[in-house]
MARBA-610045 format. One line per 5 residues: their letters; for each residue x, y, z of N, C-alpha, C. Coordinates in nm, 4 decimals, padded with zeros to 6 digits. Atoms other than C-alpha are relative to their C-alpha. Example, Ala and Ser with C-alpha at 12.3 -4.5 7.8 and 13.67 -1.06 7.14 Angstrom:
// residues 2
as) 00.0890:-00.1190:00.0000:01.2300:-00.4500:00.7800:00.0900:00.1200:00.0000 | -00.0820:-00.1190:-00.0060:01.3670:-00.1060:00.7140:-00.0770:00.1090:00.0730
END
This chain:
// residues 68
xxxxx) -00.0395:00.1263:00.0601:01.4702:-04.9032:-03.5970:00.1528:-00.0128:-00.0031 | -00.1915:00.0379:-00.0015:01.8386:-04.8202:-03.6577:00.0463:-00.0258:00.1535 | -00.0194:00.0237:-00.1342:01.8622:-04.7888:-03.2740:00.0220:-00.1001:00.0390 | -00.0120:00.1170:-00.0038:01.7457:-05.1350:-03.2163:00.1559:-00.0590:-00.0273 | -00.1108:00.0474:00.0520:01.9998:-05.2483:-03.4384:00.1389:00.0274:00.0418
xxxxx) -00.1476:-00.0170:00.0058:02.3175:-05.0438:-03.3196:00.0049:-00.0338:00.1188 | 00.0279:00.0290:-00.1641:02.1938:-05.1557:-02.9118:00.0377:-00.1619:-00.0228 | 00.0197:00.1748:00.0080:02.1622:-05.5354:-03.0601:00.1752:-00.0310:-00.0541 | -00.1276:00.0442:00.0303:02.5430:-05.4995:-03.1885:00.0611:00.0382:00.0807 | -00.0920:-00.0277:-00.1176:02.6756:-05.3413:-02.8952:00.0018:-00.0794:00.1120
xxxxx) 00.0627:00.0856:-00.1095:02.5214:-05.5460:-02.6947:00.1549:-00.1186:00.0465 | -00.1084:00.1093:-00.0162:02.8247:-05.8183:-02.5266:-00.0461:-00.1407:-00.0441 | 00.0611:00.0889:00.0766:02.6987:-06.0746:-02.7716:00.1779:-00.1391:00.0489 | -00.1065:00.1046:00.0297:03.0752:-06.2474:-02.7449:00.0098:-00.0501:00.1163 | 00.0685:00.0660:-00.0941:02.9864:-06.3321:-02.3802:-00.0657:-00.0776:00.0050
xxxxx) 00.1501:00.1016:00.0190:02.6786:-06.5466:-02.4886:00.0387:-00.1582:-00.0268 | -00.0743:00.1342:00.0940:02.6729:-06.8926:-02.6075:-00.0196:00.0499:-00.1318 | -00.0023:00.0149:00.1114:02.6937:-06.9409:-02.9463:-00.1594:00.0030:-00.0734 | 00.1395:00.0164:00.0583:02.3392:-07.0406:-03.0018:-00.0880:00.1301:00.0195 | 00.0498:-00.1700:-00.0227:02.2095:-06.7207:-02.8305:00.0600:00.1035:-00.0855
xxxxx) -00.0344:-00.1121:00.0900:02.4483:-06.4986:-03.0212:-00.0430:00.0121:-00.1278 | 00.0583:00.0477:00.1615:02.2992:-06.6678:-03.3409:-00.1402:00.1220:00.0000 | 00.1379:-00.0985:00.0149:01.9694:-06.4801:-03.2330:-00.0090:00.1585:-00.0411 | 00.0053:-00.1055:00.0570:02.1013:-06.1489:-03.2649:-00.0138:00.0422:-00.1174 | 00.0161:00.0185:00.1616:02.1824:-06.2200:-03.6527:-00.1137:00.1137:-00.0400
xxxxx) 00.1143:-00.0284:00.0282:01.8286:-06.1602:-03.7515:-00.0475:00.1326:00.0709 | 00.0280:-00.1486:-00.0661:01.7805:-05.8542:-03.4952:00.0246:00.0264:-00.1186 | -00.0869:-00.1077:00.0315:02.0186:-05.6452:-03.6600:-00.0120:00.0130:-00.1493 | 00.0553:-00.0384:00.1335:01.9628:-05.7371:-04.0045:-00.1278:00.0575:-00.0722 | 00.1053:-00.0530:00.0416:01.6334:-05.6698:-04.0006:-00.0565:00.1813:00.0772
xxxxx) -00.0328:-00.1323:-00.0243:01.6774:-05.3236:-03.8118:00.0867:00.0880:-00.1555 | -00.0440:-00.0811:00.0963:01.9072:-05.2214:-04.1134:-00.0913:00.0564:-00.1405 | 00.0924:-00.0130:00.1057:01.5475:-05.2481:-04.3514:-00.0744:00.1075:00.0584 | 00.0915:-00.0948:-00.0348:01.3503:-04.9474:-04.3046:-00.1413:-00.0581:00.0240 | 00.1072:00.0357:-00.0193:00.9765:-04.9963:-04.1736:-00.1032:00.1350:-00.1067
xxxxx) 00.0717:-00.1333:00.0592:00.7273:-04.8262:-04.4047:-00.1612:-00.0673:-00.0085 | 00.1790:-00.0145:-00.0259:00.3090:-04.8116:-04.3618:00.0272:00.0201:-00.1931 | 00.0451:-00.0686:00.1412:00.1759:-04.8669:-04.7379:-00.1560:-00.0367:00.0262 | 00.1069:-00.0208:00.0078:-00.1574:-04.7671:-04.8143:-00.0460:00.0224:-00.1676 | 00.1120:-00.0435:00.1471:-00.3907:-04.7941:-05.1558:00.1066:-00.0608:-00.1419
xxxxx) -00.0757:00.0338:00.1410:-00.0780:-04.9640:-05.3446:00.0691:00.1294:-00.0784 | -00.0384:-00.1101:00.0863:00.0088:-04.5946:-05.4146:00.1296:00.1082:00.0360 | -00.0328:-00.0746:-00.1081:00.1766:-04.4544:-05.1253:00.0589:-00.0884:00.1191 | -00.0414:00.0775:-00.0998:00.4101:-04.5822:-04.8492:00.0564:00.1521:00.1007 | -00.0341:-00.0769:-00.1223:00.5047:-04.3868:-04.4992:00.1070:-00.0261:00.0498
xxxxx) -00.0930:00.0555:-00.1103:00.8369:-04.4289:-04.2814:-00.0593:-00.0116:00.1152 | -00.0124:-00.0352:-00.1206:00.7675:-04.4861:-03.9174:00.0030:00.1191:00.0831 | -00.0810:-00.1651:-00.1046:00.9505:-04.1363:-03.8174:-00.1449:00.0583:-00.0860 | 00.0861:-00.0486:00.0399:00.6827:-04.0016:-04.0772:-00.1247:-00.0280:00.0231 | 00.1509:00.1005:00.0054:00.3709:-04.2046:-04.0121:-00.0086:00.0883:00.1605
xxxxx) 00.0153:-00.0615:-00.1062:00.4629:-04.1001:-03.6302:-00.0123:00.2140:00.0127 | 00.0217:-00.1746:00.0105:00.4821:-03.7154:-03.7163:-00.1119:00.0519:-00.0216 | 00.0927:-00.0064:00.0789:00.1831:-03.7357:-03.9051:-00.1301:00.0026:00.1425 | 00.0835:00.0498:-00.0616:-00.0202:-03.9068:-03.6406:-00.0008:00.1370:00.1881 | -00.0167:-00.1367:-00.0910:00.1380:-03.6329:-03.3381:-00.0866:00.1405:-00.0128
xxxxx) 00.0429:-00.1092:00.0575:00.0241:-03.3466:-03.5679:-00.2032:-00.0026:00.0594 | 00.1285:00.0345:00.0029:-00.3198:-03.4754:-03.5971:-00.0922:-00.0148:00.1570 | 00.0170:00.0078:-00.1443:-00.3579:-03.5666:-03.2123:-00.0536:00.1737:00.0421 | -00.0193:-00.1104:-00.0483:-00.2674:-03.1588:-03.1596:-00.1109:00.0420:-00.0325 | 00.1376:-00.0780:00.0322:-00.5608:-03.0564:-03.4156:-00.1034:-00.0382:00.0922
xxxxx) 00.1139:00.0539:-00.0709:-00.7988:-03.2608:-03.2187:00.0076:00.0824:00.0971 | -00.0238:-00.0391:-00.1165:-00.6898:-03.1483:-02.9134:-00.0416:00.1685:00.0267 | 00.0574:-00.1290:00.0107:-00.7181:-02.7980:-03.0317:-00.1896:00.0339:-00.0454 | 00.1607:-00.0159:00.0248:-01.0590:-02.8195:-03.1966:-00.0913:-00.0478:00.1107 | 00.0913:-00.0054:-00.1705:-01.2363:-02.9559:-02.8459:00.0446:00.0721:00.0450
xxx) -00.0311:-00.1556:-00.0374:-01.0692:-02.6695:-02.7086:-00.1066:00.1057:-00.0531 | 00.1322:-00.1138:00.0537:-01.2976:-02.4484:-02.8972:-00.1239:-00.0523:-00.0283 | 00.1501:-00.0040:-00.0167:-01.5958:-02.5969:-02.9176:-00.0528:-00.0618:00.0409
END
């Protein structure tokens, strides 16, 4: 997400028209809000975490058909 955001300000925005450069605005601000997975009202995830989570889980699988 921050990525986005520091690609969408590097970007040669002062090249553009005006109306196009307007579009970046909204990129970049909304890159600076973190993305988070909530679940049950109790519990929320980041992205980087939600994706770690979901990697991990892939591996068990992967390992348990392996054995049986």
């Amino acid at each position: 997400s921050q990525l986005i955001g520091n690609t969408a300000y590097e970007f040669l925005w002062y090249d553009l028209r005006s109306t196009e450069s307007q579009l970046l605005i909204p990129v970049i601000l909304r890159s600076q809000k973190g993305f988070t997975f909530t679940f049950g009202k109790f519990s929320s995830l980041s992205l980087e975490s939600f994706t770690a989570i979901m990697k991990v889980s892939a591996s068990y699988i992967s390992v348990l058909l392996a054995v049986y």
